[in-house]
N, C-alpha and C positions, 0 to 999 in steps of 0.2 A: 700743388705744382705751379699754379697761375701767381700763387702768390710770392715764393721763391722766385719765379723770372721777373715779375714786378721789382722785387725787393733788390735783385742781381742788379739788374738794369737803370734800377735808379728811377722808373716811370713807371706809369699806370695806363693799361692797355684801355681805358675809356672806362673803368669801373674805379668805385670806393672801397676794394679788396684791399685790407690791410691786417697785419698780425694780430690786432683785436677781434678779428670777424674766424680768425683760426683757435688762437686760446680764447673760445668763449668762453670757459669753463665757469671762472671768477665773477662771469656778467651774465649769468642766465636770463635775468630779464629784461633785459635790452631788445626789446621786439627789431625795435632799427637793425640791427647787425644781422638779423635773419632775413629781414625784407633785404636788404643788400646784396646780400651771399646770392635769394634765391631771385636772381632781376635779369632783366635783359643783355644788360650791359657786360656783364659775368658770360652769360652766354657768348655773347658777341665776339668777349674778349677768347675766351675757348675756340671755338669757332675760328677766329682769326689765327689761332697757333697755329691749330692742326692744317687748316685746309690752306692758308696761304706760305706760314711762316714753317709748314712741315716739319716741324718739331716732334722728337718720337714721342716722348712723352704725356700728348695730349692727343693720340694715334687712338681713336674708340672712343672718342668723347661725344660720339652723335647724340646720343641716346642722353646724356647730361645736358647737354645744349637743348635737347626737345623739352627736357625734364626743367629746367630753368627758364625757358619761354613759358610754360604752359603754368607754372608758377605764378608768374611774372603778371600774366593775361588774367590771372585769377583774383590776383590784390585789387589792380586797376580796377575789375570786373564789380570784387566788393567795395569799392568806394566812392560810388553817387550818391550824393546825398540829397539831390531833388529828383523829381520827375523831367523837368528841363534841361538837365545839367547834361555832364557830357556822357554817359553811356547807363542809365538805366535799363534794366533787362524788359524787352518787351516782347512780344510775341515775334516781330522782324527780324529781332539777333538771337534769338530761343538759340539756333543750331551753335549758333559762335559761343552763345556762353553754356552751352552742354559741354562742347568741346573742352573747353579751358575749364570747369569748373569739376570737379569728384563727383564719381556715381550718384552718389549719396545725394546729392543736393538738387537732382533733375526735376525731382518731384515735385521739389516744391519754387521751380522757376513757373509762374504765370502760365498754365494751363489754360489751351482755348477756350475749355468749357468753364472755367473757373471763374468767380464773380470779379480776379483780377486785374485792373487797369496796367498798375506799374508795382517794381517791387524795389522799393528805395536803399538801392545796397548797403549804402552807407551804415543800416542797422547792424549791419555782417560783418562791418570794417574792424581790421587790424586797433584803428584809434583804442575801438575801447578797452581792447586787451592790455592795452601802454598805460592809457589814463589807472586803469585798475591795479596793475605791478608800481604804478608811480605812487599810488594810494597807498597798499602795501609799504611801501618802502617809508613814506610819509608816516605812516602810523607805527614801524615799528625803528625810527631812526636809524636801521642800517645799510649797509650797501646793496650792492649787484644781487647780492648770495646769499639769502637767510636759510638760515636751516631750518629743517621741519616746524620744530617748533614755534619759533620767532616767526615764520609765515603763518600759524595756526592761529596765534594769540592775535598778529594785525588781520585777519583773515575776519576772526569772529569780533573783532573791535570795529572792522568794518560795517559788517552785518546790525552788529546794534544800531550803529547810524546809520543805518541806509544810506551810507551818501560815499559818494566818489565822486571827489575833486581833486584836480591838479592845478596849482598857481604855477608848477616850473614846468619844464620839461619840454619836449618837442609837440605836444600834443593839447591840444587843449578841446574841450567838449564843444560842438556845433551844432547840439543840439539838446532837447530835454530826453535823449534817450536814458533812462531807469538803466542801471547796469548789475545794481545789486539788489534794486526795489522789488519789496511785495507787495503789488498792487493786483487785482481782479484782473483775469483775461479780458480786452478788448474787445465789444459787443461789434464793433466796426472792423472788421479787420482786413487787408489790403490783400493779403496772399495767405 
């Protein structure tokens, strides 16, 4: 519906909601267009329907708007890539990023008694799911949408090389994190 009033209007309520981010179909691995869809700005723009511009249409969208913040808090959340940088999880924001982050992942945020200093999100980041679909796509020359197979054969062509590089794309490696390596568990480990 945000994207039909967008589209009606001729303008963008402060998001990059456009008909590509709706027919994903053709583009599954387009990590971008899900980051987009689930961001603040989307919220904001929801948000703005219902409670100012009182549109029936977006009358119950609290609960999307929650569901797209807490998204939203969660990318950010996995994407420090030092212990300096701008929000590594540390024992101070524990509560903030239990909140915004899945069940599932409480346990292993920096426990007081744990031998954990910091926990460098950026290992968790979205990046490397892109760099890897971009590899994919690199190894088997074709688009957005390979079929089962075509993803199987770059999949295991991957594997043979251990390696995942991307020269294009929106994303590039910032660091020597192993994405597809089998190397030995870390004797040093952070969390």
């Amino acid at each position: 519906e945000l994207n039909k009033l967008q589209e009606a209007q001729g303008l963008r309520l402060g998001n990059k909601l456009k008909m590509a981010h709706i027919r994903w179909e053709k583009q599954k691995m387009k990590v971008e267009l899900a980051s987009q869809v689930f961001s603040s700005s989307v919220a904001d723009a929801l948000e703005f329907c219902n409670t100012q511009l009182h549109l029936p249409q977006f009358r119950g969208c609290e609960e999307t708007v929650e569901f797209l913040r807490t998204i939203d808090a969660a990318f950010d959340a996995l994407n420090t890539r030092n212990p300096l940088g701008k929000a590594p999880m540390r024992t101070s924001n524990k509560e903030r990023a239990e909140k915004n982050l899945a069940e599932g992942t409480k346990e292993a945020v920096c426990k007081p008694n744990a031998q954990c200093r910091y926990l460098l999100t950026y290992k968790l980041s979205q990046d490397h799911l892109v760099l890897f679909f971009s590899a994919v796509r690199a190894r088997g020359g074709f688009g957005n949408n390979p079929t089962a197979r075509q993803f199987t054969a770059a999949y295991k062509r991957l594997l043979v090389n251990l390696q995942v590089r991307s020269g294009t794309g929106n994303c590039i490696l910032r660091d020597n994190t192993s994405i597809l390596g089998a190397t030995p568990a870390a004797a040093n480990t952070l969390c």
